[in-house]
C-alpha positions in Angstrom: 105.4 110.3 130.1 105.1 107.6 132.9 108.6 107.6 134.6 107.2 104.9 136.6 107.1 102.5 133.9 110.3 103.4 132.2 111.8 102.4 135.2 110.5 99.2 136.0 111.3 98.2 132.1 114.8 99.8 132.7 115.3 97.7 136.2 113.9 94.3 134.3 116.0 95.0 131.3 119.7 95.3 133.7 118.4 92.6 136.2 121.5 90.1 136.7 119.4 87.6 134.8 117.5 89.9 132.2 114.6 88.3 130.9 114.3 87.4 127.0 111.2 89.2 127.0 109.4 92.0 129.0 105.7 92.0 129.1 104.0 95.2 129.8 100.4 95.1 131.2 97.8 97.5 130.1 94.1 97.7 130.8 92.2 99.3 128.7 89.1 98.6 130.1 90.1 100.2 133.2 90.9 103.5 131.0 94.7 103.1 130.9 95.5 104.6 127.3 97.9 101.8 125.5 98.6 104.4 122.8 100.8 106.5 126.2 102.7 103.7 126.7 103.8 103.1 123.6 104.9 106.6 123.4 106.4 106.5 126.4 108.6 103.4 126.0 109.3 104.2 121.9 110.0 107.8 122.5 112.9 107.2 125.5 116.3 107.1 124.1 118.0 105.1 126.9 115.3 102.9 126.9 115.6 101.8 123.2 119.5 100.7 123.3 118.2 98.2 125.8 114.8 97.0 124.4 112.9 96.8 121.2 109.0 96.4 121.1 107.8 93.0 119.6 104.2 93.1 119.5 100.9 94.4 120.8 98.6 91.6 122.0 94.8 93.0 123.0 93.2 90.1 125.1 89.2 91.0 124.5 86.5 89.1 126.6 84.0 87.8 123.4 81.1 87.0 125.9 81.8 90.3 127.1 81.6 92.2 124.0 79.1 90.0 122.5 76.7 90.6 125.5 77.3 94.5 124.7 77.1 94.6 120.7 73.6 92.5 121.4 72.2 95.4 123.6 73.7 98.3 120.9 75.9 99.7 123.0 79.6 100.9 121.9 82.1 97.9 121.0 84.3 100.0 123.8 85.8 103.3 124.9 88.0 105.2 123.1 91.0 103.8 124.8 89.9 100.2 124.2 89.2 101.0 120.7 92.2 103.0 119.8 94.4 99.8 121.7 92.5 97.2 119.3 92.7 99.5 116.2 96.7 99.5 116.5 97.5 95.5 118.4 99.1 92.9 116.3 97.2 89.8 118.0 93.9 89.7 118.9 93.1 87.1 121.2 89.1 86.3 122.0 89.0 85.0 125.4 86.0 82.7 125.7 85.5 82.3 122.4 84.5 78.8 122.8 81.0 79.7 124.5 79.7 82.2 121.6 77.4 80.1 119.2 79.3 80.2 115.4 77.3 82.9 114.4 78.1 85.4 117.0 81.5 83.9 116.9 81.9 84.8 113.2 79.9 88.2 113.9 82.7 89.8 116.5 85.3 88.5 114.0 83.6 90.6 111.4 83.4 93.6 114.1 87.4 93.1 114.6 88.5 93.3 111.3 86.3 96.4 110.9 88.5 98.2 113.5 92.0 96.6 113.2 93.6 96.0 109.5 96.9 94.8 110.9 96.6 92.3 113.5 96.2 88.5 113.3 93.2 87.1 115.1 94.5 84.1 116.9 93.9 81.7 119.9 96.9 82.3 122.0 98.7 85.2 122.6 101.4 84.8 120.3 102.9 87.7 117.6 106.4 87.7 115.2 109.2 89.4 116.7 109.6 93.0 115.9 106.3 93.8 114.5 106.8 97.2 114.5 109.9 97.1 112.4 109.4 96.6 109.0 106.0 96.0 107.0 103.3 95.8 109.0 101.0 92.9 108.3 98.1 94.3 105.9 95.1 91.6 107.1 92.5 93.2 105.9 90.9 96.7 104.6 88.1 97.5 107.0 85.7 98.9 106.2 85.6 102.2 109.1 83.4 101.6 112.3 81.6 105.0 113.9 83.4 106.0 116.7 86.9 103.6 115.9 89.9 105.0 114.5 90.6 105.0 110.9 93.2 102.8 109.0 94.8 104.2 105.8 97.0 102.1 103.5 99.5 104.6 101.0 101.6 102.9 98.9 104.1 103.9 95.7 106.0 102.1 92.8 108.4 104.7 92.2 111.4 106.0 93.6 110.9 109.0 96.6 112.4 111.9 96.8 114.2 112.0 100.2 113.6 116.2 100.6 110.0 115.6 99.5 109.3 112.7 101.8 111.1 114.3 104.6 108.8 116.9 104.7 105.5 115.5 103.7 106.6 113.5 107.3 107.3 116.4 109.3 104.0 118.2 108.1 102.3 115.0 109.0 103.5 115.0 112.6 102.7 118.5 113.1 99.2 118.2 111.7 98.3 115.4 113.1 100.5 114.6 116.1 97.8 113.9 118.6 95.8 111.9 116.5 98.6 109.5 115.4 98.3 105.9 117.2 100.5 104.0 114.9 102.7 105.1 111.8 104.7 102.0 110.0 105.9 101.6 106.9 108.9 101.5 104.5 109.8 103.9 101.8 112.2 103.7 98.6 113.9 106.7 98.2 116.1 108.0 95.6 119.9 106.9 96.3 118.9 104.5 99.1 120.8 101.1 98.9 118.0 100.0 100.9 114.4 101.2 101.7 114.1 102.8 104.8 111.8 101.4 107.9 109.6 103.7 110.2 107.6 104.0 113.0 106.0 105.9 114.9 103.1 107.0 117.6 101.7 110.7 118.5 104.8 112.8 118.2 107.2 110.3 117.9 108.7 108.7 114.6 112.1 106.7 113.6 113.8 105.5 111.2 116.2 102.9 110.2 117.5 100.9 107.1 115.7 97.5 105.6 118.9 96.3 106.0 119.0 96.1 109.6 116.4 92.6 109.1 117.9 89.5 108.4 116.2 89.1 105.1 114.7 92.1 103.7 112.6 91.7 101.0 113.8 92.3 97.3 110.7 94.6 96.6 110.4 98.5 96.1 107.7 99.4 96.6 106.8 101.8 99.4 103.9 101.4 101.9 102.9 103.3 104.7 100.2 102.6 107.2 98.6 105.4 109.3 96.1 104.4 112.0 94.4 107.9 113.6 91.6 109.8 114.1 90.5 112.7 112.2 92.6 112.0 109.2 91.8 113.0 106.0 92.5 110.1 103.7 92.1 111.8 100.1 94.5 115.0 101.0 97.0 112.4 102.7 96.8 109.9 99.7 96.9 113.1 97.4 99.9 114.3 99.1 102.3 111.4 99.5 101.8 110.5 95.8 103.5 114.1 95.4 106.8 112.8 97.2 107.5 110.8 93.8 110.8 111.3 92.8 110.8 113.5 89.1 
C-alpha cells in the first residue's frame, strides 16, 4: 500500500475546485509496478466513495521498442509487461518514424500481450473501463515471458453459491498472480447480471444496473489476465458454476 499516493488522490479529489479527472503517473520503465497502484487505489474504501478508475493508458516509445525487438532482446520487464498486458489504450509514441513494416510488426507484438486495450493515437479511453465488459480486441496468441489472457464465458444461468465460491477459491489460489479480473455474470434470481473487478487480492462487485444502459444480453464473461494460470482447470471449473 502506498499511503503516499492515496493521499495525494484524496487531497485532489476534496480540493475547493476538484478536478473532473485525476491522472495518476506511473513509470514502468523506471520499475514502478502499475499493477500496486491499482491495488492500492481500488482496494481503499474511502478512496472509492470519492473516485472511480476510468482507464489505463500505457504510453510505449515505438522507436524504443522497435530498436530492442530488432536486437532480440525482451519487449520489457515484467512490470512494463504486466502494465501493457492489463491498459485499455495503448498509445505508440513516435510511431510516425517506424517504416510500415515495423509499424505493423509492434502492432502485431501488442495485441500478442494485451486482448483488451484499443491501440490509438492519443491518449484517450471510455469512462469506466473497468466497470462492466471489458473490451475483448483481440485473442492473443501468449508471448514468452508476458502474462496470459483468458476469456470464460457462459449461456446459462449461475448459481450464486457456486460462483461465489469458484471466486473465493480463485483469489486464494491465485491472488498474487491476478493483474486484472472483469467481467459480468448472470446468476440465478438476479434482476440484473452482476459486474466485477478486481486486481491481486482485491475483487468487487456491483449490479449492471448501476450503467446507464446495460445491455439486454445474458451471457456471462469473465476476463482473467495473470501469470501462472492454468487455463483448462479454470475454464473446466467455472463451467461447473452453471446453475442445475
Amino acid at each position: 500500500m502506498r499511503l503516499d499516493l492515496l493521499e495525494s488522490v484524496r487531497r485532489a479529489a476534496l480540493h475547493a475546485s476538484p478536478p473532473r479527472r485525476i491522472v495518476v503517473i506511473v513509470d514502468a520503465a523506471g520499475g514502478d509496478d502499475v499493477v500496486t497502484v491499482l491495488y492500492t487505489i481500488l482496494s481503499d474504501g474511502d478512496l472509492g466513495r470519492l473516485v472511480r478508475l476510468d482507464g489505463v493508458v500505457h504510453l510505449i516509445d515505438a522507436i524504443a521498442l522497435a530498436t530492442r525487438t530488432s536486437c532480440g532482446l525482451a519487449a520489457g520487464s515484467v512490470v512494463e509487461l504486466d502494465a501493457l498486458a492489463i491498459a485499455d489504450r495503448i498509445v505508440l509514441e513516435r510511431a510516425d518514424q517506424l517504416t510500415l513494416c515495423r509499424h505493423d510488426e509492434l502492432i502485431a507484438l501488442i495485441g500478442s500481450i494485451n486482448a483488451v486495450g484499443t491501440i490509438r493515437p492519443g491518449p484517450m479511453f471510455e469512462l469506466d473501463a473497468w466497470h462492466g465488459v471489458p473490451n475483448i480486441e483481440r485473442l492473443p496468441n501468449r508471448l514468452d515471458d508476458a502474462p496470459e489472457t483468458i476469456v470464460l464465458r457462459q449461456d446459462h444461468l449461475l448459481d450464486p453459491e457456486a460462483v461465489d465460491e469458484w471466486l473465493d477459491r480463485l483469489i486464494a489460489g491465485h491472488a498474487t498472480r491476478l493483474l486484472r479480473v472483469q467481467g459480468v455474470l448472470s446468476v440465478v434470481d438476479s434482476p440484473a447480471r452482476v459486474c466485477c473487478h478486481g486486481v491481486r487480492s482485491f475483487a468487487m462487485s456491483h449490479s449492471e444496473l448501476e450503467h446507464a444502459h446495460p445491455p439486454s444480453c445474458d451471457e456471462s464473461l469473465l476476463v482473467i489476465v495473470g501469470r501462472g494460470l492454468d487455463r483448462s482447470e479454470l475454464t473446466a471449473s467455472f463451467e461447473a458454476t452453471r446453475a442445475r
